[in-house]
Backbone atoms as SQL, in Angstrom:
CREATE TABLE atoms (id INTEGER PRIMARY KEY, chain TEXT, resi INTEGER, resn TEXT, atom TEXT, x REAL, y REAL, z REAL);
INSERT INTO atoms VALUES
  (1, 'A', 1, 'UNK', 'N', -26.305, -10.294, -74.715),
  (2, 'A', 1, 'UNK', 'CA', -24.932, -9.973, -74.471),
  (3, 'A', 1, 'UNK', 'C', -24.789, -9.201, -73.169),
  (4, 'A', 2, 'UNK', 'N', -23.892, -9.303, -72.458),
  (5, 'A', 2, 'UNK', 'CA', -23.633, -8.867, -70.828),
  (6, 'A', 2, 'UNK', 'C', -22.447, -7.654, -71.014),
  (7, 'A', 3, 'UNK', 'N', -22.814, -6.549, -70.454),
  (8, 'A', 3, 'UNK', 'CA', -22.038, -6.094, -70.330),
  (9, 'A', 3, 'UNK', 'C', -20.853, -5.909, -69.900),
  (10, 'A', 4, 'UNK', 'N', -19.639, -5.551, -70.208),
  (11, 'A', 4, 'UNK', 'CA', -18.445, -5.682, -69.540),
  (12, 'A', 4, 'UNK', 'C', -18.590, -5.279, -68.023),
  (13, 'A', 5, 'UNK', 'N', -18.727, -4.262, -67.915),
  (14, 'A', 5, 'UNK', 'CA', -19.210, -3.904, -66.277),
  (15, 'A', 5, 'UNK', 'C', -19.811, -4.597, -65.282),
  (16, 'A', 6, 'UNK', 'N', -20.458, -5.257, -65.644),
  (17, 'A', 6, 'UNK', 'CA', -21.261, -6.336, -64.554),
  (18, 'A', 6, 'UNK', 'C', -20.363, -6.549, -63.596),
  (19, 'A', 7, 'UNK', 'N', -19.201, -7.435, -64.181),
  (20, 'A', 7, 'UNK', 'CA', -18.544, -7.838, -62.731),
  (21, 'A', 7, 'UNK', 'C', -17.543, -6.942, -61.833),
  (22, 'A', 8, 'UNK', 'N', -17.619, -6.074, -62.927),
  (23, 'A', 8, 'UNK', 'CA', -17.167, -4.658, -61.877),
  (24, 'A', 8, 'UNK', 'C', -18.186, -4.444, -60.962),
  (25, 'A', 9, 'UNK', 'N', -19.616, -4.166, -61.547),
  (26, 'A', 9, 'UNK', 'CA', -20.411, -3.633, -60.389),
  (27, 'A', 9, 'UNK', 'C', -20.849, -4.619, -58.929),
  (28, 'A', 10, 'UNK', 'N', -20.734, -6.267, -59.656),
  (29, 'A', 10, 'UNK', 'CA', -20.759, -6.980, -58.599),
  (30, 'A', 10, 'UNK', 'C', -19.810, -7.161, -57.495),
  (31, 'A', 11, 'UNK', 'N', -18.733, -6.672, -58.052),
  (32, 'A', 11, 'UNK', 'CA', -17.338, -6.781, -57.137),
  (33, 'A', 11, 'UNK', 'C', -17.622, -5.678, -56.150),
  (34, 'A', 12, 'UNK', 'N', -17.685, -4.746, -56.524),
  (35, 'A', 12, 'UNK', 'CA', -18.591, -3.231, -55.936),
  (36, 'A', 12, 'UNK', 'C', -19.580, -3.437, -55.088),
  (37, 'A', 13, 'UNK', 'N', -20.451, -3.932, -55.212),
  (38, 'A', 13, 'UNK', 'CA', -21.825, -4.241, -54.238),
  (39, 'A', 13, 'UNK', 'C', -21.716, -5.541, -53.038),
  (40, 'A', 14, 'UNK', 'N', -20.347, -6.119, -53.579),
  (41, 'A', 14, 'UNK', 'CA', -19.729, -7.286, -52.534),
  (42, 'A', 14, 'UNK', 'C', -19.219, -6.344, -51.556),
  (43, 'A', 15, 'UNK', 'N', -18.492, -5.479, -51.774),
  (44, 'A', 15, 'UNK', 'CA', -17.193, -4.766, -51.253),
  (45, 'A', 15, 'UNK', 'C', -18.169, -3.745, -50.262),
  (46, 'A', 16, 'UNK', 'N', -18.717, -3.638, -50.307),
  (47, 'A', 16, 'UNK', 'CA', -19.792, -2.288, -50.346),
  (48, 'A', 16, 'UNK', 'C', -20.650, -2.911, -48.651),
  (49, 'A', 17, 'UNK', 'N', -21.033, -4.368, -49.373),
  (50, 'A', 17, 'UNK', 'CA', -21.767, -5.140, -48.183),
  (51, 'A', 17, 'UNK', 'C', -21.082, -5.782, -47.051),
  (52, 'A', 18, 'UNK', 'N', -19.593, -5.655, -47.534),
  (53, 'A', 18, 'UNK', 'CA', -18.531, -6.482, -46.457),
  (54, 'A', 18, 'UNK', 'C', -18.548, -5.213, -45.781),
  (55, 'A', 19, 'UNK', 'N', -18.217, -3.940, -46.504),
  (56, 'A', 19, 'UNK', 'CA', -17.920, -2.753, -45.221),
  (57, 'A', 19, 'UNK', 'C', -19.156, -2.571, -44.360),
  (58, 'A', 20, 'UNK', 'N', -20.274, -2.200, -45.161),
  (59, 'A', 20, 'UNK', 'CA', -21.245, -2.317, -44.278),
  (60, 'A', 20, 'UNK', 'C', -21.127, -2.928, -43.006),
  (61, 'A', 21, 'UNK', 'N', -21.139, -4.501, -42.931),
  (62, 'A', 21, 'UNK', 'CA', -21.002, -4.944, -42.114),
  (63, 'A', 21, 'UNK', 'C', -20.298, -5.106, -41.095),
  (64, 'A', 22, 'UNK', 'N', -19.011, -4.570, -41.491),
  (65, 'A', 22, 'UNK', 'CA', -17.933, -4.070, -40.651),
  (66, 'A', 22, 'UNK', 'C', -18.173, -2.901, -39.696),
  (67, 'A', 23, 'UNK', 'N', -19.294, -1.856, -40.490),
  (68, 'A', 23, 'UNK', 'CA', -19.557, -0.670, -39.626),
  (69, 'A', 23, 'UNK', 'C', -20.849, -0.753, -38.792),
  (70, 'A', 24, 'UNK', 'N', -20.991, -2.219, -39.221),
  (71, 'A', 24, 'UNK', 'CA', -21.884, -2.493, -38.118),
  (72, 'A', 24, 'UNK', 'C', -21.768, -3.142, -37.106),
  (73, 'A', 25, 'UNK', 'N', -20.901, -4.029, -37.426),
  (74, 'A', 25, 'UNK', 'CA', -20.370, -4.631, -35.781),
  (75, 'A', 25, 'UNK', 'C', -19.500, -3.786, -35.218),
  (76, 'A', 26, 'UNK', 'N', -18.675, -2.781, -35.940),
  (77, 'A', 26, 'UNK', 'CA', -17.865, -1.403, -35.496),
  (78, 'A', 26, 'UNK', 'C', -18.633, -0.672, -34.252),
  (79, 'A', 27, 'UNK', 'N', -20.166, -0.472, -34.737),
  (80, 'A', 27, 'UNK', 'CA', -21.186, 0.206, -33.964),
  (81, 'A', 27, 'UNK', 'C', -21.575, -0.696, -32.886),
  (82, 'A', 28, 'UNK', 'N', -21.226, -1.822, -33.134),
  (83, 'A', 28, 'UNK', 'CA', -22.553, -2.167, -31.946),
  (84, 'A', 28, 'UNK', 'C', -21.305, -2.736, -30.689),
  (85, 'A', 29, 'UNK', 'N', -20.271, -2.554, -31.113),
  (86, 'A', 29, 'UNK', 'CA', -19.110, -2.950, -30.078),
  (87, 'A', 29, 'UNK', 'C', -18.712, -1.588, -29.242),
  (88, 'A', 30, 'UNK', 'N', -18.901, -0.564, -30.375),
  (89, 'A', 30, 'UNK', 'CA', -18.508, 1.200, -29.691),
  (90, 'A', 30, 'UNK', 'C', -19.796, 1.304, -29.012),
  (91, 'A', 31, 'UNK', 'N', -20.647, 0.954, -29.449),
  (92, 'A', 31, 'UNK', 'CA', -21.691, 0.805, -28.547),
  (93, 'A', 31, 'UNK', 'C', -21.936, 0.403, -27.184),
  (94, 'A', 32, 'UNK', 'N', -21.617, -0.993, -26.787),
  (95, 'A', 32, 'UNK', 'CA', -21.744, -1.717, -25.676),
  (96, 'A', 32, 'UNK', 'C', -20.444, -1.372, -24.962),
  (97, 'A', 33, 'UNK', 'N', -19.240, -0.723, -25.843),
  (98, 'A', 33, 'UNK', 'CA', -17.988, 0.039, -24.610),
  (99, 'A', 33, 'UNK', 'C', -18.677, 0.873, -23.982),
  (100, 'A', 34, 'UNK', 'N', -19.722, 2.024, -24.639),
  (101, 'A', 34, 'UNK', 'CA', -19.890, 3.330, -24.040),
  (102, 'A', 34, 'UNK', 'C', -20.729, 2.662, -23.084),
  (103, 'A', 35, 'UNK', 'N', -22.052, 2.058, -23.268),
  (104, 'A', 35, 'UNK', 'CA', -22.371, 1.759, -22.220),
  (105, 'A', 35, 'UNK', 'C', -22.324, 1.447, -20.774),
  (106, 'A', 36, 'UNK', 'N', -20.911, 0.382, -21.023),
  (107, 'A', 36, 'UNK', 'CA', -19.943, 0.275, -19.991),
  (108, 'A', 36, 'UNK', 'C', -19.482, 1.286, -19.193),
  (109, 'A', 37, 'UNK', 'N', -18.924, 2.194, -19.752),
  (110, 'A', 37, 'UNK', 'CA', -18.217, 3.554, -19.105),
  (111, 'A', 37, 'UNK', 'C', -19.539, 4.329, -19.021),
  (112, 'A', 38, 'UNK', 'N', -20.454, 4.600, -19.425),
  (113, 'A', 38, 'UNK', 'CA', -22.031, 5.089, -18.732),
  (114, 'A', 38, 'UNK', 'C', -22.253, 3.895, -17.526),
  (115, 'A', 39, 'UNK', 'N', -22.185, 3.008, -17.123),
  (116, 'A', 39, 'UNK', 'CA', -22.267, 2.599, -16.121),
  (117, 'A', 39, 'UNK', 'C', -20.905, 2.616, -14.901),
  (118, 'A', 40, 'UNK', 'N', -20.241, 2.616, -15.560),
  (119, 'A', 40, 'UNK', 'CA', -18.953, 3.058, -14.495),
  (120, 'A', 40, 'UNK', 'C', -19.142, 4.393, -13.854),
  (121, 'A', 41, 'UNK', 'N', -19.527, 5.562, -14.892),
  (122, 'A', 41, 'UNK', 'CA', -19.793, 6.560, -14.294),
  (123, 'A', 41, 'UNK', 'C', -20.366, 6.973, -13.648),
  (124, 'A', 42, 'UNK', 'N', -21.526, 6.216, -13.450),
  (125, 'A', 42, 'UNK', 'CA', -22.682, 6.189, -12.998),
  (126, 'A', 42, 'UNK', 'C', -22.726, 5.904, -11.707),
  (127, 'A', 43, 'UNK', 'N', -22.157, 4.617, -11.760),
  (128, 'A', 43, 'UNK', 'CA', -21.408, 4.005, -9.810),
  (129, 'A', 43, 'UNK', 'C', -20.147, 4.998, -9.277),
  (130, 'A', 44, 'UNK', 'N', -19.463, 5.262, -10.235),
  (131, 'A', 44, 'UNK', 'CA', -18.573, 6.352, -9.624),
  (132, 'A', 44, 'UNK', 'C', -19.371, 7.307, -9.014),
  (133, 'A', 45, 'UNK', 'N', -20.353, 8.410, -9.642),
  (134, 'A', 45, 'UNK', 'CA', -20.934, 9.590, -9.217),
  (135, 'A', 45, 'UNK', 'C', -21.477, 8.884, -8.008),
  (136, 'A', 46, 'UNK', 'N', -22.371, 8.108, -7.727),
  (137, 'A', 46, 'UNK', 'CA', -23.099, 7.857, -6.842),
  (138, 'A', 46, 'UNK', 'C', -22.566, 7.597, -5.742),
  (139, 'A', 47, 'UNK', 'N', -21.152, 7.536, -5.639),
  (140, 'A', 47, 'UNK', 'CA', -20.918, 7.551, -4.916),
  (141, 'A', 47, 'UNK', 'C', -19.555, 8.069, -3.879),
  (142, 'A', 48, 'UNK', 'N', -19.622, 9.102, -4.574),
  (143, 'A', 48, 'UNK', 'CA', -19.154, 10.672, -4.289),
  (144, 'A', 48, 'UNK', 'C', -20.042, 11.894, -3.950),
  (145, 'A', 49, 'UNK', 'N', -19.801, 12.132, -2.834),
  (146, 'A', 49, 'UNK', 'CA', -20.620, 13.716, -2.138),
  (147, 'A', 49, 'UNK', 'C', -19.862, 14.228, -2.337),
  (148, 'A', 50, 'UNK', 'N', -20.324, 15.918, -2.304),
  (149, 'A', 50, 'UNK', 'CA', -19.191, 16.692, -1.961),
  (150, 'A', 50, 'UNK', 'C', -19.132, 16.987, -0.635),
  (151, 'A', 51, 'UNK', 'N', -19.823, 16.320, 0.774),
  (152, 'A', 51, 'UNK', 'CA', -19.594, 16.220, 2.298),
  (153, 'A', 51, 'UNK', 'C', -18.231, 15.240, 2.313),
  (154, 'A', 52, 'UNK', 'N', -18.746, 14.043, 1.245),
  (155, 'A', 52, 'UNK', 'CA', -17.266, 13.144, 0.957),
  (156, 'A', 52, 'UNK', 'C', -16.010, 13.658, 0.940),
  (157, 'A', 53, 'UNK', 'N', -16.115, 14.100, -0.143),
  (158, 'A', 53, 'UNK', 'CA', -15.042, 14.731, -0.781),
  (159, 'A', 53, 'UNK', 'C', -14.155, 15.687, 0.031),
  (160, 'A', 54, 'UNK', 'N', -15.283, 16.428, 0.749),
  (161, 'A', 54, 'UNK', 'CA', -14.538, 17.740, 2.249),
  (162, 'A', 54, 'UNK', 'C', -13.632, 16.640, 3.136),
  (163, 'A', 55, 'UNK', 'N', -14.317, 15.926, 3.607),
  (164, 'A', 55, 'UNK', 'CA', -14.033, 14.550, 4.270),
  (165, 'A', 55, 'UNK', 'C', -12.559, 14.718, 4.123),
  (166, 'A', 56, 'UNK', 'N', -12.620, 13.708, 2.826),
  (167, 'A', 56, 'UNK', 'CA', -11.823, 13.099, 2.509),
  (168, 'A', 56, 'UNK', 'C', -10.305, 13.894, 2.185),
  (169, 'A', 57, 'UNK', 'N', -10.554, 15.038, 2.016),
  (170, 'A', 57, 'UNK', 'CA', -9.581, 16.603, 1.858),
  (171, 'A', 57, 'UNK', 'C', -8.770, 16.463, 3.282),
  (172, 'A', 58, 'UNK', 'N', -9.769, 16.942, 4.310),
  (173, 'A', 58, 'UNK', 'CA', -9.178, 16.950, 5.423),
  (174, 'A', 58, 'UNK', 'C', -8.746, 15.965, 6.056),
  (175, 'A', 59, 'UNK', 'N', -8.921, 14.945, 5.961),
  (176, 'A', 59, 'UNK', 'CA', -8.510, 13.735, 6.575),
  (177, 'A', 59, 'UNK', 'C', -6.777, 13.698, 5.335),
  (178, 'A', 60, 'UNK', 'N', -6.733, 13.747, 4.195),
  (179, 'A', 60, 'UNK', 'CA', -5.293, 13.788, 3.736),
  (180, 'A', 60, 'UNK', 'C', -4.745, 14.826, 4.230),
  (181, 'A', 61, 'UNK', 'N', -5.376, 16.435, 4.461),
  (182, 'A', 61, 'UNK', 'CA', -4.304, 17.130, 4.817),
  (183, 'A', 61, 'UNK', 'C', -3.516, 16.887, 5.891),
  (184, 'A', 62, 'UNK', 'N', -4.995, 15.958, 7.332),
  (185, 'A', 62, 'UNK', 'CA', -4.359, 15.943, 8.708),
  (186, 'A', 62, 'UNK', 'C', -2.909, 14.845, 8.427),
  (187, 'A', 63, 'UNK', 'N', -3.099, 13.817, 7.294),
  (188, 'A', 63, 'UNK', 'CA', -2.239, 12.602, 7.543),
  (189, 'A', 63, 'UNK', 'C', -1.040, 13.244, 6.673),
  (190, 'A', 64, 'UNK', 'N', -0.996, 14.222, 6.197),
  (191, 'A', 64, 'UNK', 'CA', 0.378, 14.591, 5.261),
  (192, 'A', 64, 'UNK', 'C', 1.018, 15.311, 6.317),
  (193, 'A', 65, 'UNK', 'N', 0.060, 16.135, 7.175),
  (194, 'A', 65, 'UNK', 'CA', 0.949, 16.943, 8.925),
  (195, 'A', 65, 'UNK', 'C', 1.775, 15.898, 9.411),
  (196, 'A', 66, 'UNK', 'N', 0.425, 14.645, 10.034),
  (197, 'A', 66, 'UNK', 'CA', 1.625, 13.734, 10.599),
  (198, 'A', 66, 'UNK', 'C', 2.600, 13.156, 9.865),
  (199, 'A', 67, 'UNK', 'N', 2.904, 12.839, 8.693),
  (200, 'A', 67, 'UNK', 'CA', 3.378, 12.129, 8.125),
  (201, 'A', 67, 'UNK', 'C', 4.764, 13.236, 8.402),
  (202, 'A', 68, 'UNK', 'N', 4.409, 14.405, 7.585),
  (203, 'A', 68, 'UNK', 'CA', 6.271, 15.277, 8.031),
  (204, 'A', 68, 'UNK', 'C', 6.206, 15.558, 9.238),
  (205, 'A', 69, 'UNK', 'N', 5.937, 15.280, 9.986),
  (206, 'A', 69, 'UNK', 'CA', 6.308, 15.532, 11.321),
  (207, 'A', 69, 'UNK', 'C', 6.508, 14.356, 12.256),
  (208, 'A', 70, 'UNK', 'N', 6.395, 13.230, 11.509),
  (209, 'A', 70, 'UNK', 'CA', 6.991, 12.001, 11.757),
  (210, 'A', 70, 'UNK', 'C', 8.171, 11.714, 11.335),
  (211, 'A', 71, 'UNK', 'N', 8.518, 12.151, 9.912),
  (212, 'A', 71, 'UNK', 'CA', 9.456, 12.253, 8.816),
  (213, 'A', 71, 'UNK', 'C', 10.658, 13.401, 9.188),
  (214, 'A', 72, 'UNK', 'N', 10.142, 14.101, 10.668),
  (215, 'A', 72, 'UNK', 'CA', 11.372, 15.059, 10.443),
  (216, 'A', 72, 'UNK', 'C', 11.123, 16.485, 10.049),
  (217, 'A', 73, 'UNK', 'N', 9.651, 16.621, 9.284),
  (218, 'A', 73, 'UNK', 'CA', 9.800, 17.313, 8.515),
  (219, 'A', 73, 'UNK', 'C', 8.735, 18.927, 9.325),
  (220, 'A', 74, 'UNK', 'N', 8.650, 18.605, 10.314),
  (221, 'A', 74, 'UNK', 'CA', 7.730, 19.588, 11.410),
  (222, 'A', 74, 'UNK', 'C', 8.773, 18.963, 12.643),
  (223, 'A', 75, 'UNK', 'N', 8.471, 19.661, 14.211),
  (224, 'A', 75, 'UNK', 'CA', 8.760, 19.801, 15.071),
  (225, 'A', 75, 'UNK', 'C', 7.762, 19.314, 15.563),
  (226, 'A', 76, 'UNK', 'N', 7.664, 18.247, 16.285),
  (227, 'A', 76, 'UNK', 'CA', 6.035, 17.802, 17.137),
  (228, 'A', 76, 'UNK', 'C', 5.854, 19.437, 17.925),
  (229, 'A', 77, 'UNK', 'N', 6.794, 19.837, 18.585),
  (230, 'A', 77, 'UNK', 'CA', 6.503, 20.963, 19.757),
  (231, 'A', 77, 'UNK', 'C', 6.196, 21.949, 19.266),
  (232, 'A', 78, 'UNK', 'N', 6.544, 22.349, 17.135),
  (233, 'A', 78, 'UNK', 'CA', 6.467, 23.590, 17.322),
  (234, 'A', 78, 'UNK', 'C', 5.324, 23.087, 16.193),
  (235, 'A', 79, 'UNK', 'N', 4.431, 23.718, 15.626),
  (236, 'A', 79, 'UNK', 'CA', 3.192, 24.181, 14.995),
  (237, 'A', 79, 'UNK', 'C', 3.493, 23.708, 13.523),
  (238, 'A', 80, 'UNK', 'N', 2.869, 22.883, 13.343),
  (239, 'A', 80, 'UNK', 'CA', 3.090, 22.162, 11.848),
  (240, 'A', 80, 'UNK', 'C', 2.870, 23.385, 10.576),
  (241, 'A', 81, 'UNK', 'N', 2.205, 24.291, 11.406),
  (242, 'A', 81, 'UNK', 'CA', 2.157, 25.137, 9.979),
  (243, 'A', 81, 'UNK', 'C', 2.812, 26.417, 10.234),
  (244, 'A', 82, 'UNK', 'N', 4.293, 25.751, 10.950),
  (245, 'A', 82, 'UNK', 'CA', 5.346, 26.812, 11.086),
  (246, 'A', 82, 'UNK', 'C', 6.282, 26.620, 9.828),
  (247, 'A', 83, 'UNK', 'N', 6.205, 24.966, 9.640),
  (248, 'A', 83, 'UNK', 'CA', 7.133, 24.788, 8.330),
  (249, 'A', 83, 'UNK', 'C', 6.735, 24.962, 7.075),
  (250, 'A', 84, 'UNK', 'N', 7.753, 25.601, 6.159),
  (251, 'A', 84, 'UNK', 'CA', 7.257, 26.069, 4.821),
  (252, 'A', 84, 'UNK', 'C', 6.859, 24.792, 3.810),
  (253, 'A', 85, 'UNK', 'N', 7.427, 23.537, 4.321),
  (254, 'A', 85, 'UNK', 'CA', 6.929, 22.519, 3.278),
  (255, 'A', 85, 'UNK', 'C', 5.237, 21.943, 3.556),
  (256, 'A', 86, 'UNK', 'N', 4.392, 21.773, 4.512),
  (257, 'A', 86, 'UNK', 'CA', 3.689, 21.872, 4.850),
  (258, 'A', 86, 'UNK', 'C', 2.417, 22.806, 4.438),
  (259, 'A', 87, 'UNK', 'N', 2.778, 24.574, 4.592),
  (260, 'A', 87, 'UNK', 'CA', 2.541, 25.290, 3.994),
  (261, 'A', 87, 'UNK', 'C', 2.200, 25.256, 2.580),
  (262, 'A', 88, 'UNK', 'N', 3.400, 24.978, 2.086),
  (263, 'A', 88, 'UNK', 'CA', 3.314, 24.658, 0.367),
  (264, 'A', 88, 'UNK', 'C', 2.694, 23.585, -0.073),
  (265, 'A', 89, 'UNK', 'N', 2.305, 22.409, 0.657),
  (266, 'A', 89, 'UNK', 'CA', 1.329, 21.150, 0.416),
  (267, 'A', 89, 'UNK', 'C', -0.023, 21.617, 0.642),
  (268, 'A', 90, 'UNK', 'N', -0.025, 22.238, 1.443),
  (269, 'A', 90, 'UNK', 'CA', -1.533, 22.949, 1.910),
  (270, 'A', 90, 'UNK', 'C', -2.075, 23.809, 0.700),
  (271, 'A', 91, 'UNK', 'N', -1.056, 24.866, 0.017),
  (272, 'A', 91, 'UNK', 'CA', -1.425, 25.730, -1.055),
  (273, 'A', 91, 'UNK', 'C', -1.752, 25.019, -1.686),
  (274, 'A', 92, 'UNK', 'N', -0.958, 23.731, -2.624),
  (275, 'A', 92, 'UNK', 'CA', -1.224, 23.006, -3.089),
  (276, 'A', 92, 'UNK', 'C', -2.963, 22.347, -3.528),
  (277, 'A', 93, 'UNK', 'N', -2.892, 21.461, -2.172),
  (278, 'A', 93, 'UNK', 'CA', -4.112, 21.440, -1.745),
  (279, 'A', 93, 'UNK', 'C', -5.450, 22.227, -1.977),
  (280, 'A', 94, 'UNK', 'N', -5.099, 23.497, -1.422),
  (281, 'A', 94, 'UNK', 'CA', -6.433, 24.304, -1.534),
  (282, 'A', 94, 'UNK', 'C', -6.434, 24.666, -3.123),
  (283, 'A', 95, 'UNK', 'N', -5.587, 24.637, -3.574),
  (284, 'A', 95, 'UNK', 'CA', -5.810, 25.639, -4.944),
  (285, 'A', 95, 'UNK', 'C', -6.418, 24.020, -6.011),
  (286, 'A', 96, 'UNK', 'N', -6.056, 22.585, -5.438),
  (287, 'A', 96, 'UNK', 'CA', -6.749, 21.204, -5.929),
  (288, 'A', 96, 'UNK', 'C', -7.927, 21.011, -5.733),
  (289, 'A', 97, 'UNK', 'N', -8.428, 21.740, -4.669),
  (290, 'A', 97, 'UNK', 'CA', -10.066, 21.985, -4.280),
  (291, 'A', 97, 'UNK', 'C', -10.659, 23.378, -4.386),
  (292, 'A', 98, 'UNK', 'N', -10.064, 24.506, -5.110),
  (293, 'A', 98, 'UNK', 'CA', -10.601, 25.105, -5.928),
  (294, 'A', 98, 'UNK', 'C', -11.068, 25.126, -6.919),
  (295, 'A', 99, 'UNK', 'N', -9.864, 23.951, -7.745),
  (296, 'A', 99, 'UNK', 'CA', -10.142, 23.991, -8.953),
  (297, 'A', 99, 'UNK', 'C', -11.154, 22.636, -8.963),
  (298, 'A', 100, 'UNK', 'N', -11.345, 21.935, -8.150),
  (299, 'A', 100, 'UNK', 'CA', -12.265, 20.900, -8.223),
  (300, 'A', 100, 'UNK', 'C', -13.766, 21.446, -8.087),
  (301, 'A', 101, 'UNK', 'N', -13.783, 22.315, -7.306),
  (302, 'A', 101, 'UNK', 'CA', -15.097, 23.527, -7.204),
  (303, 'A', 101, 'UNK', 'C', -15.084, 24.282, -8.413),
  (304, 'A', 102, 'UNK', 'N', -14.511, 24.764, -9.080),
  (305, 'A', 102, 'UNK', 'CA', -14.558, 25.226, -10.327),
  (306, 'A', 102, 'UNK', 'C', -15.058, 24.514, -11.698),
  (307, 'A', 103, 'UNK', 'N', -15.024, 23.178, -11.357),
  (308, 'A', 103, 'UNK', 'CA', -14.990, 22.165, -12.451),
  (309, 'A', 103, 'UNK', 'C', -16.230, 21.419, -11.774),
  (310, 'A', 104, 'UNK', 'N', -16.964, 21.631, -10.691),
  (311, 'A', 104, 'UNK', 'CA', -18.278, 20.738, -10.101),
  (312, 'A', 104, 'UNK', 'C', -19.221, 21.705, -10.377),
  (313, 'A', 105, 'UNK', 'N', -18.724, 23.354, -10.611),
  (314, 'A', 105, 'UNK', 'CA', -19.706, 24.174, -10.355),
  (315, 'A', 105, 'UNK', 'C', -21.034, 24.071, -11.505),
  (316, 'A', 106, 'UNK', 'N', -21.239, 23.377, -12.476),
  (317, 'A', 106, 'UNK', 'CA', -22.619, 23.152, -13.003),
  (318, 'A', 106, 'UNK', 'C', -22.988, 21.939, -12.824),
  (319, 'A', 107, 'UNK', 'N', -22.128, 20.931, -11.897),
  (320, 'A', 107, 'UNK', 'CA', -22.670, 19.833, -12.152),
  (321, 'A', 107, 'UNK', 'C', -23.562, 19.116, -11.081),
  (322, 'A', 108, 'UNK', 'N', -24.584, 19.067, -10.652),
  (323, 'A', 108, 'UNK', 'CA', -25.097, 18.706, -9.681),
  (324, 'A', 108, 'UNK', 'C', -24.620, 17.544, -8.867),
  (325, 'A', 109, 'UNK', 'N', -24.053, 16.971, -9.809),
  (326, 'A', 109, 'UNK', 'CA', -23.982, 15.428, -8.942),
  (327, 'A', 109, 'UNK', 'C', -22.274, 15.373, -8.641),
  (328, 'A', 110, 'UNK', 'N', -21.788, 16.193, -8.511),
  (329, 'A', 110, 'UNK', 'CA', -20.293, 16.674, -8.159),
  (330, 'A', 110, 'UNK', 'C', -20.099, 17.230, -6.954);
Protein backbone atom coordinates (compact mmCIF):
# COMPACT_ATOMS: atom_id res chain seq x y z
CA UNK A 1 0.00 0.00 0.00
CA UNK A 2 1.48 3.60 -1.01
CA UNK A 3 1.26 6.17 0.95
CA UNK A 4 -0.89 9.15 0.51
CA UNK A 5 2.10 11.49 0.50
CA UNK A 6 4.09 10.17 -2.22
CA UNK A 7 2.75 12.38 -4.73
CA UNK A 8 3.01 15.22 -2.57
CA UNK A 9 6.62 14.52 -2.06
CA UNK A 10 7.13 13.93 -5.80
CA UNK A 11 5.46 17.12 -6.74
CA UNK A 12 8.02 18.65 -4.14
CA UNK A 13 11.24 17.19 -5.49
CA UNK A 14 9.92 18.24 -9.19
CA UNK A 15 9.39 21.79 -7.95
CA UNK A 16 12.53 21.79 -5.98
CA UNK A 17 14.62 20.61 -9.28
CA UNK A 18 12.87 23.16 -11.66
CA UNK A 19 14.07 25.99 -9.14
CA UNK A 20 17.27 24.64 -8.86
CA UNK A 21 17.74 24.98 -12.22
CA UNK A 22 16.51 28.25 -12.54
CA UNK A 23 19.20 29.36 -9.95
CA UNK A 24 21.42 28.00 -12.00
CA UNK A 25 21.15 29.48 -15.17
CA UNK A 26 20.22 32.70 -12.82
CA UNK A 27 24.06 32.24 -11.83
CA UNK A 28 25.72 31.57 -14.72
CA UNK A 29 24.04 34.60 -16.71
CA UNK A 30 24.85 37.07 -13.40
CA UNK A 31 27.85 35.57 -13.95
CA UNK A 32 28.99 36.21 -17.54
CA UNK A 33 27.22 40.06 -16.99
CA UNK A 34 29.83 40.67 -14.22
CA UNK A 35 32.41 39.51 -16.20
CA UNK A 36 31.54 41.80 -18.86
CA UNK A 37 31.58 44.92 -16.68
CA UNK A 38 35.08 43.39 -15.11
CA UNK A 39 36.21 43.76 -18.53
CA UNK A 40 34.79 47.11 -19.31
CA UNK A 41 36.42 48.26 -16.31
CA UNK A 42 39.30 47.05 -16.95
CA UNK A 43 39.71 48.88 -20.55
CA UNK A 44 38.25 51.86 -18.95
CA UNK A 45 41.09 52.05 -16.10
CA UNK A 46 43.74 51.37 -18.53
CA UNK A 47 43.16 53.83 -20.00
CA UNK A 48 42.98 56.75 -17.82
CA UNK A 49 46.14 58.51 -16.11
CA UNK A 50 45.90 60.86 -13.80
CA UNK A 51 48.66 63.05 -16.28
CA UNK A 52 45.32 62.34 -18.52
CA UNK A 53 42.98 63.39 -16.54
CA UNK A 54 45.17 66.94 -15.52
CA UNK A 55 45.21 67.11 -19.32
CA UNK A 56 42.11 66.78 -19.94
CA UNK A 57 40.89 69.37 -16.86
CA UNK A 58 42.81 72.01 -18.38
CA UNK A 59 42.20 71.73 -21.79
CA UNK A 60 38.06 72.04 -20.70
CA UNK A 61 38.79 74.84 -18.47
CA UNK A 62 40.88 76.70 -21.42
CA UNK A 63 37.74 75.85 -23.96
CA UNK A 64 34.87 76.99 -21.41
CA UNK A 65 37.23 80.69 -21.27
CA UNK A 66 36.93 80.74 -24.94
CA UNK A 67 33.71 79.60 -25.29
CA UNK A 68 32.24 82.80 -22.86
CA UNK A 69 34.25 84.99 -24.28
CA UNK A 70 33.12 84.13 -27.61
CA UNK A 71 29.54 83.99 -26.21
CA UNK A 72 29.76 87.48 -24.82
CA UNK A 73 30.36 86.27 -21.75
CA UNK A 74 34.24 87.77 -21.00
CA UNK A 75 35.71 90.81 -22.75
CA UNK A 76 38.52 89.46 -25.19
CA UNK A 77 40.53 92.81 -23.83
CA UNK A 78 39.75 92.44 -20.35
CA UNK A 79 40.98 89.14 -18.32
CA UNK A 80 38.66 86.21 -18.48
CA UNK A 81 38.98 85.77 -14.88
CA UNK A 82 37.65 89.26 -14.35
CA UNK A 83 34.13 87.78 -14.92
CA UNK A 84 32.24 86.24 -12.09
CA UNK A 85 30.68 83.48 -14.34
CA UNK A 86 33.92 82.10 -15.31
CA UNK A 87 35.13 82.35 -11.82
CA UNK A 88 32.20 80.30 -10.64
CA UNK A 89 32.87 77.49 -13.46
CA UNK A 90 36.39 77.39 -12.33
CA UNK A 91 35.21 76.85 -8.48
CA UNK A 92 33.16 74.49 -9.83
CA UNK A 93 35.77 72.78 -11.52
CA UNK A 94 38.37 72.70 -8.90
CA UNK A 95 36.18 71.57 -6.13
CA UNK A 96 35.19 68.37 -9.35
CA UNK A 97 38.90 67.62 -9.12
CA UNK A 98 39.09 67.64 -5.56
CA UNK A 99 36.64 65.55 -5.06
CA UNK A 100 37.93 63.27 -7.84
CA UNK A 101 41.34 63.26 -5.77
CA UNK A 102 39.48 62.41 -2.82
CA UNK A 103 37.76 59.44 -4.34
CA UNK A 104 41.32 58.16 -6.37
CA UNK A 105 43.10 58.62 -3.13
CA UNK A 106 43.47 54.64 -2.36
CA UNK A 107 43.19 53.66 -5.63
CA UNK A 108 46.24 53.15 -7.56
CA UNK A 109 45.03 52.86 -10.87
CA UNK A 110 43.01 56.28 -10.61
Amino acid sequence: MRSPIVPFLVAFNLLTLVLLAVLVVQSIATRSELDQLHRQVAAAESGIGSGDLALALGDLENRIKEWLQATGGGSPLSSPAADPRVDEILATLRRLESRLDQICEGVPVC
